[in-house]
C-alpha positions as CSV (number, residue, x, y, z in Angstrom):
1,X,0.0,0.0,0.0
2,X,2.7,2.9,0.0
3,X,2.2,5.5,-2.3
4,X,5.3,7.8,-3.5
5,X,4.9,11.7,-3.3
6,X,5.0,11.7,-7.2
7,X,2.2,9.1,-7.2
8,X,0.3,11.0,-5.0
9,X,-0.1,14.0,-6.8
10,X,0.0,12.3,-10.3
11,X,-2.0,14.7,-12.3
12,X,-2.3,17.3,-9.7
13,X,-1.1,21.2,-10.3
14,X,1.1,21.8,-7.6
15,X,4.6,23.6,-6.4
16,X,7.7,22.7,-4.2
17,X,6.9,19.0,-5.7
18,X,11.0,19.0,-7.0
19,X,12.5,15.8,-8.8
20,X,14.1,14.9,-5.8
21,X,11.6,14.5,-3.7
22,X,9.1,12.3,-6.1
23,X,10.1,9.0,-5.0
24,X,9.8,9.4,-1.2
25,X,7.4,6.9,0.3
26,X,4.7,7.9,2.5
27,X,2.3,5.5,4.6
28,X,-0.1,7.6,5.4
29,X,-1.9,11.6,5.0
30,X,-3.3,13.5,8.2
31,X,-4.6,17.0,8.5
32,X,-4.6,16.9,12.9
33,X,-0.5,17.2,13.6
34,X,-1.8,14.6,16.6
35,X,-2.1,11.8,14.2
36,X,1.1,12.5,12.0
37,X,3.3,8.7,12.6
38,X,6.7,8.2,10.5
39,X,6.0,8.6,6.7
40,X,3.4,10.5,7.1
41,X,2.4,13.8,5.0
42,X,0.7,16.8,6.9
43,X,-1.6,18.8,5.3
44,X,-1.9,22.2,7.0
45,X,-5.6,23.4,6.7
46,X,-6.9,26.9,8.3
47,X,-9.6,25.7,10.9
48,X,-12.4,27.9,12.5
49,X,-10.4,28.4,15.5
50,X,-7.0,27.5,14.6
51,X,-4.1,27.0,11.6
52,X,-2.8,24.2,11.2
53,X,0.4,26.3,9.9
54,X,0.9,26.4,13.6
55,X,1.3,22.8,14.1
56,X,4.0,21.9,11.2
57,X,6.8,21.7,13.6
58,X,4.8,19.1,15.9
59,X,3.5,17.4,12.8
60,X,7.9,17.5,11.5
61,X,8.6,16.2,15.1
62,X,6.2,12.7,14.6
63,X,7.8,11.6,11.6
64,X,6.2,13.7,8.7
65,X,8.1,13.5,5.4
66,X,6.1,16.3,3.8
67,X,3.7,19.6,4.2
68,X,0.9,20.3,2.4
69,X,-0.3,24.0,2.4
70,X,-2.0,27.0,0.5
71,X,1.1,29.0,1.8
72,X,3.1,28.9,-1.7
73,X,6.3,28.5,0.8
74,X,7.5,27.9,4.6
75,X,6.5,30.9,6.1
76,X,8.8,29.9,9.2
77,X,11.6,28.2,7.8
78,X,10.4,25.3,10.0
79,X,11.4,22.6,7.6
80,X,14.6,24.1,6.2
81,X,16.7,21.7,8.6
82,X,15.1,18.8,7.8
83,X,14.9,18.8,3.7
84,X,11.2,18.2,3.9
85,X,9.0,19.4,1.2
86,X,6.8,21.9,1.2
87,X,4.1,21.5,-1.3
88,X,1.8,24.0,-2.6
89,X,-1.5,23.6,-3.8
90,X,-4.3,26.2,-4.2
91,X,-7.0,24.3,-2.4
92,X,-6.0,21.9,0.0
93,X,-9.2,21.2,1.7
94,X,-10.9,20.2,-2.0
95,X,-8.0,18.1,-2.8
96,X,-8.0,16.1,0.9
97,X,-10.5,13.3,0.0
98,X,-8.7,12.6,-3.2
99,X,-4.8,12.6,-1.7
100,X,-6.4,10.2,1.1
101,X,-8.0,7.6,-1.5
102,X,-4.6,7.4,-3.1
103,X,-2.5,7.3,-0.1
104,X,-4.6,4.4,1.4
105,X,-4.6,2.5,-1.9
106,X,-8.8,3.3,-2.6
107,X,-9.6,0.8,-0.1
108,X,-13.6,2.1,-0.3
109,X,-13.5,0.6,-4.0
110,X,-12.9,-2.8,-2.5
111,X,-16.4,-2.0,0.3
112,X,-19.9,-2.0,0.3
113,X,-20.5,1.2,2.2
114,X,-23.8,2.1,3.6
115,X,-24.3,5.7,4.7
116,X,-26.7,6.7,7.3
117,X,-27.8,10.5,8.1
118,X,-30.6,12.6,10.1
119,X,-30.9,14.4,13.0
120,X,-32.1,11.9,15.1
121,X,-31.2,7.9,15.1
122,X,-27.9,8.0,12.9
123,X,-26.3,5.7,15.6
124,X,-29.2,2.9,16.6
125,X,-30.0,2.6,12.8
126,X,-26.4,2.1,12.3
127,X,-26.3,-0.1,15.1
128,X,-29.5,-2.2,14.3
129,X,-27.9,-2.9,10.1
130,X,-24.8,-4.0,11.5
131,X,-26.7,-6.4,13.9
132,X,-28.6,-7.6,10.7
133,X,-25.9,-7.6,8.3
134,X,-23.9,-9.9,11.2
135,X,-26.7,-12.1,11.8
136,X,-26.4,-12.9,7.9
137,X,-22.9,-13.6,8.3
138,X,-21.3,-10.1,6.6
139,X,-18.6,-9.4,8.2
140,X,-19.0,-5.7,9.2
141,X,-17.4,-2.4,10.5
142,X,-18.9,1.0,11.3
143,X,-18.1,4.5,12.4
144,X,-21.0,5.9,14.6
145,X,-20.9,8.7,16.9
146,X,-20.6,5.8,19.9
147,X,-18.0,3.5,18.6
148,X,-15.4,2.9,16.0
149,X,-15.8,-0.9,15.3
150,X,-14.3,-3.8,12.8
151,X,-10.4,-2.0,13.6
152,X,-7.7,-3.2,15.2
153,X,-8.3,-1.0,18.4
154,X,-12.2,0.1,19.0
155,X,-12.3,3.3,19.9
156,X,-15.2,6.4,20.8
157,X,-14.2,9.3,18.1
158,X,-14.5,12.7,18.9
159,X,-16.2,13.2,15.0
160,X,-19.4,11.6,14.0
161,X,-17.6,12.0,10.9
162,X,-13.8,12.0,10.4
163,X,-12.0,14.2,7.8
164,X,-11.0,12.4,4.5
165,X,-7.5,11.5,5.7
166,X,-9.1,9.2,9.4
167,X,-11.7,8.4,7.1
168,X,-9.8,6.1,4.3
169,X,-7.1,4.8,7.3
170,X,-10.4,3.7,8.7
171,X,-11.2,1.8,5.7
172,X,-8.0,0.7,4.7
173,X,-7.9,-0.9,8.3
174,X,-11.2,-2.6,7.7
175,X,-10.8,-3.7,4.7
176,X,-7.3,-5.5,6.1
177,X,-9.5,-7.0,8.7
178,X,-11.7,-8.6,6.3
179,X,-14.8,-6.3,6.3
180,X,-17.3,-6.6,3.3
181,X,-19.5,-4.4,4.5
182,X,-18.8,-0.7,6.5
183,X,-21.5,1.5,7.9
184,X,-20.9,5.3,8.3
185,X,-22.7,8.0,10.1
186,X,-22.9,10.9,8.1
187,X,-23.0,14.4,9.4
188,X,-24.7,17.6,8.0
189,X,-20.9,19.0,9.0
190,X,-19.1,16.4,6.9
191,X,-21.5,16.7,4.0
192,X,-20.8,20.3,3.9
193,X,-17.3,20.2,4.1
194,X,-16.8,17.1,1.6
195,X,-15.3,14.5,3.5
196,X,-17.1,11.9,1.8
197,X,-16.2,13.1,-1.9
198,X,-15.3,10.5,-4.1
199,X,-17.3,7.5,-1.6
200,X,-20.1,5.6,-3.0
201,X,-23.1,4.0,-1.2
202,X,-24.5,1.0,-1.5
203,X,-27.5,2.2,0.4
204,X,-28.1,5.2,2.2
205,X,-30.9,5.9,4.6
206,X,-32.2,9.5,5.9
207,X,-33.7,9.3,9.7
208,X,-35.7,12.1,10.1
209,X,-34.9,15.9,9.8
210,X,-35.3,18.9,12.6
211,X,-33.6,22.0,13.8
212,X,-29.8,21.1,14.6
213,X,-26.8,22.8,14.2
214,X,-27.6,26.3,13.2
215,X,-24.8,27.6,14.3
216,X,-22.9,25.8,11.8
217,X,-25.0,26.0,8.7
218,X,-26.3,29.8,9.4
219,X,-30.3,28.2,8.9
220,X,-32.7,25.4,8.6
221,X,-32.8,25.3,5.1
222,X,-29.2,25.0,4.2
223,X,-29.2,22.1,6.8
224,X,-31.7,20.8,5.2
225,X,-29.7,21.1,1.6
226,X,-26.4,19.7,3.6
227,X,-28.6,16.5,4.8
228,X,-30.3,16.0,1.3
229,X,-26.7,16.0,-0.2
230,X,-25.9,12.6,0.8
231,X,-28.3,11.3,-1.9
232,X,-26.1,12.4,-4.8
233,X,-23.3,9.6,-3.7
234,X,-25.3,7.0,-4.6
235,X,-23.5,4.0,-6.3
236,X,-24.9,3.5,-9.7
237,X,-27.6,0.6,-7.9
238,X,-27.7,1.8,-4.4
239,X,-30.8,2.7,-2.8
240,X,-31.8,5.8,-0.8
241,X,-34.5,4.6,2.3
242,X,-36.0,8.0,3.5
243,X,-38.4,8.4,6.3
244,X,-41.9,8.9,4.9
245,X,-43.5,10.5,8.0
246,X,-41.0,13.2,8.5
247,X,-42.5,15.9,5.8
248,X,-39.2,17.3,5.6
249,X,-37.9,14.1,4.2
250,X,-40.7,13.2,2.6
251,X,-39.7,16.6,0.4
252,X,-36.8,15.2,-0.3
253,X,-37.8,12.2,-1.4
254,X,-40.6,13.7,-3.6
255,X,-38.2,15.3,-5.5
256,X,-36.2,12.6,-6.2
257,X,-36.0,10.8,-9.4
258,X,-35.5,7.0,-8.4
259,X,-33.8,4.6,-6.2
260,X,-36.1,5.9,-3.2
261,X,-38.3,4.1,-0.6
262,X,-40.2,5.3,1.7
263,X,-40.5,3.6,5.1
264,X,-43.0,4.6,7.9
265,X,-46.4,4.4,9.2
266,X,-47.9,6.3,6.0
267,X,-49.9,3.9,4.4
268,X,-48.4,5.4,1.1
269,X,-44.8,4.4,1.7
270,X,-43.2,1.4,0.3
271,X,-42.0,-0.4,3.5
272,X,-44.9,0.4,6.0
273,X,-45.0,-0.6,9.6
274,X,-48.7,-2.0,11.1
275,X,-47.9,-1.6,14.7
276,X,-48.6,-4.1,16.4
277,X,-48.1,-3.4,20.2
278,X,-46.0,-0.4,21.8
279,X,-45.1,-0.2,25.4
280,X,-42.4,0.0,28.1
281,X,-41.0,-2.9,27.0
282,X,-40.5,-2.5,23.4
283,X,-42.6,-3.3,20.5
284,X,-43.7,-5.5,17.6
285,X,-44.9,-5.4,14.2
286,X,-45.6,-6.2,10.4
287,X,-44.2,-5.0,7.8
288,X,-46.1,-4.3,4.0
289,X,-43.0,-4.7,1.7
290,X,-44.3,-3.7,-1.7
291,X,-47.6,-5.2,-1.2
292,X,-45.8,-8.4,0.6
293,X,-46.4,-8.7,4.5
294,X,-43.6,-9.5,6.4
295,X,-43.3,-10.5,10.2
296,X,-44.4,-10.0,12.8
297,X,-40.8,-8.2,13.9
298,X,-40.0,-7.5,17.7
299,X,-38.1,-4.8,19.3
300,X,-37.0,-5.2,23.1
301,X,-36.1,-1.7,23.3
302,X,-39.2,1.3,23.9
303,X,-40.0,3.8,21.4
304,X,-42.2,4.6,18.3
305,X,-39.2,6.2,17.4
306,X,-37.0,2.8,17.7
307,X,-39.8,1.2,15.0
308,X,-38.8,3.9,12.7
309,X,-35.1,3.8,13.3
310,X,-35.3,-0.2,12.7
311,X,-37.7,0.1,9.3
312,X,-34.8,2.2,8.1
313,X,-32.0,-0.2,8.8
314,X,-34.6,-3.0,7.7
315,X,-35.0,-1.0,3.8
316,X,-31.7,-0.8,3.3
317,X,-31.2,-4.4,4.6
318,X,-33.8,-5.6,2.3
319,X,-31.9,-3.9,-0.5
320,X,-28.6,-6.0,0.1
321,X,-31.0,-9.3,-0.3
322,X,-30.8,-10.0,3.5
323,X,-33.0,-13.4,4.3
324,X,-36.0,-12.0,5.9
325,X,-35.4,-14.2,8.6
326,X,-31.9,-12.7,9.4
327,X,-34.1,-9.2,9.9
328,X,-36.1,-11.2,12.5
329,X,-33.6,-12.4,15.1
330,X,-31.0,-9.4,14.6
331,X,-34.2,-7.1,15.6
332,X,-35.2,-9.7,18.4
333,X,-32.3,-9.8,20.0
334,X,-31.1,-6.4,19.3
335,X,-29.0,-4.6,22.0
336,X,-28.8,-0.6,21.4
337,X,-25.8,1.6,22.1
338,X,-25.1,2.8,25.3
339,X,-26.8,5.9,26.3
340,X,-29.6,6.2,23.1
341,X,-32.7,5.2,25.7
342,X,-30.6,3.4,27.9
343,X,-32.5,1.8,31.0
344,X,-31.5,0.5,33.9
345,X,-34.0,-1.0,37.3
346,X,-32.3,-0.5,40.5
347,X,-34.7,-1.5,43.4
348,X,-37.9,0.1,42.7
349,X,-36.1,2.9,40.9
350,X,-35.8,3.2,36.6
351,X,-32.9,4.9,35.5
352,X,-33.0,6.5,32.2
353,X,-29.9,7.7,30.1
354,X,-30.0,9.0,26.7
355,X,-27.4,11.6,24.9
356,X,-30.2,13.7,23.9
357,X,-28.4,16.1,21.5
358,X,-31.1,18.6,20.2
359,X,-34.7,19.5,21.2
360,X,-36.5,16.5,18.9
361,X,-34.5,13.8,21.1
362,X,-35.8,15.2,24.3
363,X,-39.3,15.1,23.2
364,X,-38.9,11.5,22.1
365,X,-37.5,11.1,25.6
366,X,-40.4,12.8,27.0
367,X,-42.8,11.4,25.2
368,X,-41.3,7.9,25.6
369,X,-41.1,8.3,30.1
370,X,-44.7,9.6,29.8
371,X,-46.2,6.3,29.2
372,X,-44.7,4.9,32.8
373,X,-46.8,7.6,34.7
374,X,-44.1,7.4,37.6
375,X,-42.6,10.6,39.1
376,X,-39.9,11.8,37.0
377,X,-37.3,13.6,37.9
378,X,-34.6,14.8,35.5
379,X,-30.6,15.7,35.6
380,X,-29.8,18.2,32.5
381,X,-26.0,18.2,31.2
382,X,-25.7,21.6,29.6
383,X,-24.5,21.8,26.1
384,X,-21.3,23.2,25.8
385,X,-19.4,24.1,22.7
386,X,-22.6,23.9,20.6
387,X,-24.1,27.9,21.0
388,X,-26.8,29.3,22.7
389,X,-29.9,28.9,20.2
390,X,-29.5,25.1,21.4
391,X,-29.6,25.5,25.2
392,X,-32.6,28.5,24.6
393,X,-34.4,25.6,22.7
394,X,-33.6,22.6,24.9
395,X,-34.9,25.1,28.1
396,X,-38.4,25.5,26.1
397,X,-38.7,21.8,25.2
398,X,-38.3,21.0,29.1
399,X,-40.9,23.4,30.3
400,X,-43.3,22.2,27.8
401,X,-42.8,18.7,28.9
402,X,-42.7,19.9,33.1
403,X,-46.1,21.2,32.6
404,X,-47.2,17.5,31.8
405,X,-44.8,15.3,33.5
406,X,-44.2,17.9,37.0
407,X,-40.6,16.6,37.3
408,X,-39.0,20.3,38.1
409,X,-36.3,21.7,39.4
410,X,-34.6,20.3,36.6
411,X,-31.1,19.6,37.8
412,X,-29.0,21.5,35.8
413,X,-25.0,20.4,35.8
414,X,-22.0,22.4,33.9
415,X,-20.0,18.6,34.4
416,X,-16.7,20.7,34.3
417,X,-15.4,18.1,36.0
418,X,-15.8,15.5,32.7
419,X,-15.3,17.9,30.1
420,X,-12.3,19.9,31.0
421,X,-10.7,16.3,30.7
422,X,-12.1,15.6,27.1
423,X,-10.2,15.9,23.8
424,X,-12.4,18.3,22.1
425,X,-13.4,21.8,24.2
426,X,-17.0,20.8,25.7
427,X,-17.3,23.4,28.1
428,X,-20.1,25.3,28.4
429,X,-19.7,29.3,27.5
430,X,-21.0,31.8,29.5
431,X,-23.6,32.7,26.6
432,X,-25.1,29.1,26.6
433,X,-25.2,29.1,30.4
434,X,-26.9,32.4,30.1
435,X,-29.8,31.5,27.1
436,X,-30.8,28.4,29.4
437,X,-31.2,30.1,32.4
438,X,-32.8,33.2,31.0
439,X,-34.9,31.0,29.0
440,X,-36.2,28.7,31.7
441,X,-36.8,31.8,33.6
442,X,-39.1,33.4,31.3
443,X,-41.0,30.0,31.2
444,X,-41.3,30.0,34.7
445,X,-38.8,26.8,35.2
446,X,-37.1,26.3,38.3
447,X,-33.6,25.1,37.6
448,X,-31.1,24.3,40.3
449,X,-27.5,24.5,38.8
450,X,-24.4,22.2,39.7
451,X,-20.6,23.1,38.5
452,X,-19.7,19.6,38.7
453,X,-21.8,16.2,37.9
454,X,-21.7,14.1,40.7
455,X,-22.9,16.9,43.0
456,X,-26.2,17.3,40.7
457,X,-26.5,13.6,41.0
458,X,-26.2,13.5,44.4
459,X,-29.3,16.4,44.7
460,X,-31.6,14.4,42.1
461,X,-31.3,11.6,43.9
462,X,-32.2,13.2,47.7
463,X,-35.3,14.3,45.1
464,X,-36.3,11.2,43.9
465,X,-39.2,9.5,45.4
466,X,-39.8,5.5,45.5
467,X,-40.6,3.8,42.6
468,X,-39.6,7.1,40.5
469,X,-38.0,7.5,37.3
470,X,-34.2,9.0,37.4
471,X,-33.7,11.1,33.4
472,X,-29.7,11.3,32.5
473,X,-30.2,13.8,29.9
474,X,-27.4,15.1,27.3
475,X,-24.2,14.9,25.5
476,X,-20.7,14.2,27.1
477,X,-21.6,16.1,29.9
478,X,-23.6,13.0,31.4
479,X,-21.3,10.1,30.0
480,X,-20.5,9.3,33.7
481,X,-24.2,9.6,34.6
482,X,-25.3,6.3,35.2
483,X,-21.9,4.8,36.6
484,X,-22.5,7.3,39.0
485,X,-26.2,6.8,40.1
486,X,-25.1,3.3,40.1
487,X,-22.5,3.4,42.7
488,X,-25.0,5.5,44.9
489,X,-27.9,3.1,44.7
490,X,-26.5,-0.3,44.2
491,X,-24.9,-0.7,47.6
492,X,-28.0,0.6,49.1
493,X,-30.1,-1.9,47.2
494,X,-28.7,-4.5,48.3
């Protein structure tokens, strides 16, 4: 698999690319200094908060045998003493996904990739096709938001969606492993920024579409256009499986040409579910498949929002040929991910946990704890890193759902004492503390707020009553959630 410099850039305009550097070998492209390794070639890209001019020296020091930049030379000198190359190329960001197929020897040409975007879901859909696709004896790898799997060395990334460079080493590793089959998550952020040009999907499945990441995109309807993107990579035969109930979906796949089913309870879409039971304990169901019934399928996991997430992963299963009867037991037996509805019974006590990133998942939350009709009482990690409009929004969706379920104060916790240890900056701004709190306040929330996690823990529980229900709500702020309920109730239990 190593690629020369001069292979690398075959057919590429570019400067600083002298005679005498053409044959050196490289093993490997990376745009983060912090994954450079010997042989390496670091592309320096301008960031929104940094330059990764500043990190040349770092990425020199970990074995990199060449620079990539838009600076047309060494601003610094900081190669000069090595003899590394410094390469010069207008557009380094557009050229990233190509350099990283070639570097990594196209290992996506040798996959069946399926994609899987949406607001909500991306990671239990993922979850629930590898489960099926594993049951049928594929062997399989995925990148999800949760869990890098089918490597190596599992890992949780800190990107639902790596850069171009993580992205083919990822596959390159799978595809050593053995994989025939790789799942991706796909983010509105990496459709935007193109870190899946030049990838083509099997099948690819859209969730369901809401307000999310604003900040990023500037509005809802360019988020919308980032989401809807991921149709165009399409292989030639692939299959787009697009939630039929969501009507901002349901756009999209209106205006579609072909190669699009519809899946949900709409007796209109292609792959429709007939519910047949929905409670606490999960669910089951049939299935009209293009006028064929199929079933009945069972979930062990709640949610109306769980059917949906598994008739996705079911379309695009049905696509790849999987025996009906694979669908069935991967479903039965399905575990989810850690935290996506995540339930555990201590005593007389239900403890909930779910990541809850945006105001939709904490209404399916809500709307999922309402059918217990046990006192609820809930622990809120703050967003951090993510901008107010989020925390303003998450604040309204909680008061709507106190005046139902009566669970307030809402135990509010800043969990500096998790994120300040995290990779990526998750601590909460002063102007995201300030739209919750304001915001709660004008609905006439009462909020009681906690610097560290276990301390909020430690108030919910002197709130909660017997035979209540305990809500972990949000992102990395309440990883450590439930470990730490858990060492609080457990001995007490018994």
């Amino acid at each position: 698999m190593p690629c020369s410099l001069a292979a690398l850039f075959d057919g590429i305009l570019c400067q600083g690319l002298l005679p005498q550097y053409r044959q050196i070998v490289i093993d490997g492209i990376a745009s983060d200094s912090r994954q450079v390794t010997p042989n390496t070639v670091f592309v320096a890209l301008p960031g929104q908060s940094t330059d990764g001019l500043l990190f040349v020296s770092d990425a020199i020091a970990r074995g990199a045998v060449a620079i990539i930049s838009a600076q047309p030379s060494d601003p610094a000198g900081k190669r000069s003493q090595q003899n590394i190359p410094w390469i010069h190329v207008s557009n380094p960001r557009a050229l990233l996904p190509t350099l990283a197929q070639r570097a990594y020897g196209f290992p996506a040409k040798q996959l069946r990739l399926h994609g899987i975007t949406g607001t909500n879901g991306k990671t239990t859909t993922a979850y629930m096709l590898a489960s099926i696709l594993s049951q049928a004896g594929h062997r399989v790898a995925f990148w999800t938001t949760n869990s890098v799997e089918g490597i190596d060395k599992p890992f949780r990334p800190s990107m639902t969606t790596p850069d171009a460079p993580q992205l083919h080493r990822f596959l390159r590793e799978t595809l050593d492993h053995g994989a025939q089959d790789v799942i991706i998550e796909v983010s509105s952020h990496a459709l935007e920024l193109g870190r899946i040009e030049g990838l083509q999907f099997e099948s690819i499945a859209i969730t369901n579409i809401t307000p999310d990441h604003i900040d990023f995109h500037g509005n809802f309807a360019a988020y919308v256009r980032a989401k809807a993107s991921l149709l165009q990579y399409r292989a030639p035969h692939g299959i787009a499986v697009l939630n039929g109930d969501d009507p901002v979906v349901a756009a999209i796949a209106q205006a579609s040409s072909d190669s699009v089913w519809r899946f949900g309870f709409d007796h209109t879409a292609e792959i429709q579910a007939q519910l047949l039971n929905l409670d606490v304990n999960g669910s089951s169901w049939h299935v009209n498949c293009f006028d064929q019934q199929l079933g009945p399928f069972r979930l062990s996991v709640p949610g109306r929002h769980n059917v949906m997430n598994a008739m996705a992963a079911l379309g695009m299963a049905i696509h790849l040929g999987t025996p009906v009867q694979d669908i069935l037991a991967a479903l039965s037996n399905f575990v989810p991910p850690p935290r996506r509805l995540e339930t555990v019974n201590i005593g007389d006590y239900t403890i909930i946990t779910d990541v809850a990133m945006n105001p939709a998942s904490y209404d399916t939350v809500m709307s999922t704890v309402r059918t217990l009709n046990r006192p609820v009482v809930v622990v809120n990690a703050i967003r951090g890193n993510r901008g107010p409009s989020v925390n303003r929004d998450i604040a309204n969706v909680l008061a709507d759902w106190n005046g139902r379920l009566h669970f307030a104060p809402v135990i509010a916790s800043l969990s500096e004492d998790l994120v300040t240890r995290m990779a990526v900056d998750y601590r909460v701004r002063p102007e995201e503390l300030m739209a919750f709190q304001d915001q709660a306040r004008i609905r006439g929330l009462a909020v009681e707020l906690y610097r560290n996690l276990p301390e909020a823990v430690d108030k919910a529980l002197a709130y909660l009553p017997s035979g209540g229900v305990l809500l972990l709500l949000g992102t990395f702020g309440m990883d450590d959630g439930l470990r730490l309920v858990e060492a609080r109730l457990k001995p007490a239990s018994g």
